[in-house]
C-alpha positions as CSV (number, residue, x, y, z in Angstrom):
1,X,106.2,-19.4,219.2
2,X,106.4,-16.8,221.6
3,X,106.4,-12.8,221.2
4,X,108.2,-10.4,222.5
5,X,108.1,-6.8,222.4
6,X,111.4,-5.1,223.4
7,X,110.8,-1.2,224.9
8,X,113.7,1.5,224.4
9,X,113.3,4.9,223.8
10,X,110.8,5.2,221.1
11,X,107.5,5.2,222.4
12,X,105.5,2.1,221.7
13,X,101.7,2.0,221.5
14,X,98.9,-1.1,221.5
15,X,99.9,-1.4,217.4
16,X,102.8,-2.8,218.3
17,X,101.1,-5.6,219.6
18,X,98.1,-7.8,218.0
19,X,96.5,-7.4,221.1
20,X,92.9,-8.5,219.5
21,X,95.0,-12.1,218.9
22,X,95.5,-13.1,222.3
23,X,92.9,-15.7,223.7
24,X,91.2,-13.3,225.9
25,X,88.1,-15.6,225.9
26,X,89.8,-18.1,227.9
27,X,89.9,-16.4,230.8
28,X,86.7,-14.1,230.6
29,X,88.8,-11.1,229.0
30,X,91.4,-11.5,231.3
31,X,95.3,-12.6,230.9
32,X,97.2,-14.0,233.8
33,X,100.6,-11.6,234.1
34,X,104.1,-12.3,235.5
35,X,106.3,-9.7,236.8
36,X,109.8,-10.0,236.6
37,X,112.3,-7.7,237.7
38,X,114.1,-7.1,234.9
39,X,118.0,-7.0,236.3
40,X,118.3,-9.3,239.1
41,X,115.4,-11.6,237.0
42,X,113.2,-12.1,240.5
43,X,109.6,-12.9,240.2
44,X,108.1,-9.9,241.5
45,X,104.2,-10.5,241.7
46,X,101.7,-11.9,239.3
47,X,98.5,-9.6,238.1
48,X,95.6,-9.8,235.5
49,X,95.3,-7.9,232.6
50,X,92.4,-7.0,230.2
51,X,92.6,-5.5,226.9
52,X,92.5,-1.9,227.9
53,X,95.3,-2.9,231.1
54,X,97.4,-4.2,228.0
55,X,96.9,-1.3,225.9
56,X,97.8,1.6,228.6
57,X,101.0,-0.3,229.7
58,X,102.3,0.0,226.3
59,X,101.2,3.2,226.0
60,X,102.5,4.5,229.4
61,X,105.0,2.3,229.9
62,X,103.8,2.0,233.3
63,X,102.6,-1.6,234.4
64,X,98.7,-1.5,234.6
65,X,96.6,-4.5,235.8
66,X,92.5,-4.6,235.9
67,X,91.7,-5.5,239.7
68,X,89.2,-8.0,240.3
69,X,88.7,-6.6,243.9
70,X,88.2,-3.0,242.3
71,X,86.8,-3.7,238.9
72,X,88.5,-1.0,236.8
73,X,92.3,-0.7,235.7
74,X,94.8,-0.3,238.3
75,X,98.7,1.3,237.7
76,X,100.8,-0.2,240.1
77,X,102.0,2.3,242.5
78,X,99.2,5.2,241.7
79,X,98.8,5.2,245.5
80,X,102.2,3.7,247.2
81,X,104.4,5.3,244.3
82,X,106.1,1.9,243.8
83,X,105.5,2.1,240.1
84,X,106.7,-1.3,237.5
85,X,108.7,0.7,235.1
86,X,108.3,-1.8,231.3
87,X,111.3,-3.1,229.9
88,X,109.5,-6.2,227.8
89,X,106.4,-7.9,227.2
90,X,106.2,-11.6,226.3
91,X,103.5,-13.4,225.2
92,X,103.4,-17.3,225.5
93,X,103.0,-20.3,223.0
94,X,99.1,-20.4,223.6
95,X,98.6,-16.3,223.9
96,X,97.0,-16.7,227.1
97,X,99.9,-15.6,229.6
98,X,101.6,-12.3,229.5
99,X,105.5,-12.1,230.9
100,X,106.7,-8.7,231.7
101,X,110.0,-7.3,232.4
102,X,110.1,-4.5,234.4
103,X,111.7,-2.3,236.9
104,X,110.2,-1.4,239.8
105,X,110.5,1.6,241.9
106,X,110.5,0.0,245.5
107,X,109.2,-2.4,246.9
108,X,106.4,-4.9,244.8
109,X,104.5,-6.2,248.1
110,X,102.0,-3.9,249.7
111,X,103.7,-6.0,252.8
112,X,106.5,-3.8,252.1
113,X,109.0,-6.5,250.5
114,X,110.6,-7.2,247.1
115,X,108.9,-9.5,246.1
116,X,104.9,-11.4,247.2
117,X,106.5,-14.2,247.4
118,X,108.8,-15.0,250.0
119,X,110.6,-17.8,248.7
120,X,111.7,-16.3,245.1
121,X,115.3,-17.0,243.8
122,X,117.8,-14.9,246.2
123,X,115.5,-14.5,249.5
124,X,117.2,-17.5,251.1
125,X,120.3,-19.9,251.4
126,X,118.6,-22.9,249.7
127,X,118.7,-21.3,246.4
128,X,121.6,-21.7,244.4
129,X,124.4,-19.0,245.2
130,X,124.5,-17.1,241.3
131,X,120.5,-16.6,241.7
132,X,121.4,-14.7,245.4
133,X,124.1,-12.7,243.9
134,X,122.2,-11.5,241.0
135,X,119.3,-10.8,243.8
136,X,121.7,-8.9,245.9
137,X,123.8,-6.8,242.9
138,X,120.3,-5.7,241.2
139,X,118.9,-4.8,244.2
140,X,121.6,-2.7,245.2
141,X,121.6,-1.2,241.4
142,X,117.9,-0.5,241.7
143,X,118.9,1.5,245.4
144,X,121.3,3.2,243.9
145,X,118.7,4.3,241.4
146,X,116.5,5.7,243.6
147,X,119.0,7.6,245.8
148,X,120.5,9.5,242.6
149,X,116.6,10.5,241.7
150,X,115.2,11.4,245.1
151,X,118.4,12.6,246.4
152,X,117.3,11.7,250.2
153,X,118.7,14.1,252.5
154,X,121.5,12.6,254.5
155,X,122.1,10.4,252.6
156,X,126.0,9.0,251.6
157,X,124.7,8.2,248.2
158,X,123.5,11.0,247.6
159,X,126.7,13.4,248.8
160,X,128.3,11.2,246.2
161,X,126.3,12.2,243.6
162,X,126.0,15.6,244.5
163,X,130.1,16.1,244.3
164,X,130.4,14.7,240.9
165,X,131.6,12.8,238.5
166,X,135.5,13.4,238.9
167,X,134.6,12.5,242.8
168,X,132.8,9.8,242.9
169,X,135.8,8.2,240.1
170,X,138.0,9.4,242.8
171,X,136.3,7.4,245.1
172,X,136.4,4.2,242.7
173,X,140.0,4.3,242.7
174,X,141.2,5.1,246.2
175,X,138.6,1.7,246.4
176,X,140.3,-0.5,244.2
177,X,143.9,0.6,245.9
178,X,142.5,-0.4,249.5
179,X,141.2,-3.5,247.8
180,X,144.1,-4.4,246.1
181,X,146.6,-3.2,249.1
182,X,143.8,-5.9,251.7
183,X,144.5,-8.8,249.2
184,X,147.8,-8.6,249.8
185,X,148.2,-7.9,253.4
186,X,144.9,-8.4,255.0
187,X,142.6,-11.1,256.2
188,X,139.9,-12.3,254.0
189,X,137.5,-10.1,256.1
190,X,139.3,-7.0,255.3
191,X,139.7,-8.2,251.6
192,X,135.8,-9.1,251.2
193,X,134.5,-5.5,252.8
194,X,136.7,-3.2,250.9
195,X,135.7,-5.8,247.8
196,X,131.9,-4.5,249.1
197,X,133.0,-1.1,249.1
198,X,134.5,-1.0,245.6
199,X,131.2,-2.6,243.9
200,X,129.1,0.0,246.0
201,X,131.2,2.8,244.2
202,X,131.3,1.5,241.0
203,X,127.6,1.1,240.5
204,X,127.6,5.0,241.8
205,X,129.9,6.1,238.9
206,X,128.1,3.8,236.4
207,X,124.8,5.7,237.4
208,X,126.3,8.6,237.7
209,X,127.2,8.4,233.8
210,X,123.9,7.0,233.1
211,X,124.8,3.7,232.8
212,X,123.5,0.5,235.4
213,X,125.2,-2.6,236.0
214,X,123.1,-4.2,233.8
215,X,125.1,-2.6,231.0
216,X,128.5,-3.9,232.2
217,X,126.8,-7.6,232.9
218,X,125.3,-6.9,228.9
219,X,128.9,-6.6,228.0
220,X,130.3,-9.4,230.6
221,X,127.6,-11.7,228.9
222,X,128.9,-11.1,225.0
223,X,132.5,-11.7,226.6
224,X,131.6,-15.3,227.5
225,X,133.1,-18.1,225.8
């Protein structure tokens, strides 16, 4: 049976986890880890952690690796700033593979993409179309996350955030009029862009209550059936 440790907002330390159990030896102290983004559920990379790695993740809540090309422990995005923010940790059947759920702060790939591997769920047509919309939705949440903490300069995101909450709920309805208003007297290219417009806005406002659209799809999920 698997493990999982789930992280919230009480900090969680290495005693949460028997990490002394986990067949280190297999591997000369080293466990193969998956990264997944934790809302749009993309493979993101795959790392090696020892013991120590382990430990400070759970401690900082920051993704940590040991790098083989390095030799010493390695927190993604202590150079690039494209940290893996930890959601969960799993553990498999034979304790010798580590799954983690994160959320990452940019781009994974020191190529500059989402993901290292090109082909993951969403990153073309041949995959089926609910893995490219969760793709697409969670990478637009994760945007949005970024703009309403750097608050870029310039930036439309970031006027919305800067004029409010009553604003930016302005916005959401004057959204979902046009929307409504295209349905019934537009084309389906009108309909489908001001349908764009209205999900860009509403992850604004969720964010801008401190909410994410993973929330909403929480409660969408519990809803089913």
């Amino acid at each position: 049976m698997s493990e999982t440790i789930f992280i919230d907002a009480i900090p969680v330390d290495a005693a949460a986890l028997d990490i002394e159990g986990l067949a280190w030896e297999k591997q000369d102290g080293l466990l193969p880890t998956i990264v997944q983004d934790a809302d749009s559920h993309r493979v993101l990379m795959l790392g090696y952690m020892s013991r120590e790695a382990l430990a400070k993740t759970l401690e900082l809540r920051q993704v940590t690796f040991y790098s083989r090309s390095k030799q010493r422990l390695w927190t993604k995005g202590e150079s690039s700033g494209h940290a893996l923010t930890l959601v969960s940790l799993e553990v498999d059947c034979d304790k010798d593979t580590l799954l983690v759920q994160a959320r990452p702060h940019g781009p994974t790939c020191h190529l500059g993409t989402q993901s290292c591997f090109p082909s993951a769920p969403g990153t073309d047509s041949e995959h089926d179309p609910g893995d490219v919309l969760g793709d697409v939705l969670g990478e637009l949440d994760d945007l949005i996350r970024l703009r309403e903490a750097d608050r870029p300069p310039g930036s439309y995101t970031t006027k919305l955030f800067d004029s409010g909450i009553k604003r930016i709920a302005q916005k959401v309805g004057e959204e979902g009029l046009e929307t409504a208003l295209a349905a019934v007297v537009e084309d389906d290219e009108a309909l489908l862009g001001e349908t764009s417009d209205l999900l860009y806005h509403l992850i604004v406002l969720l964010r801008a209550r401190g909410l994410s659209l993973a929330d909403a799809l929480a409660v969408l999920t519990k809803r089913r059936g």
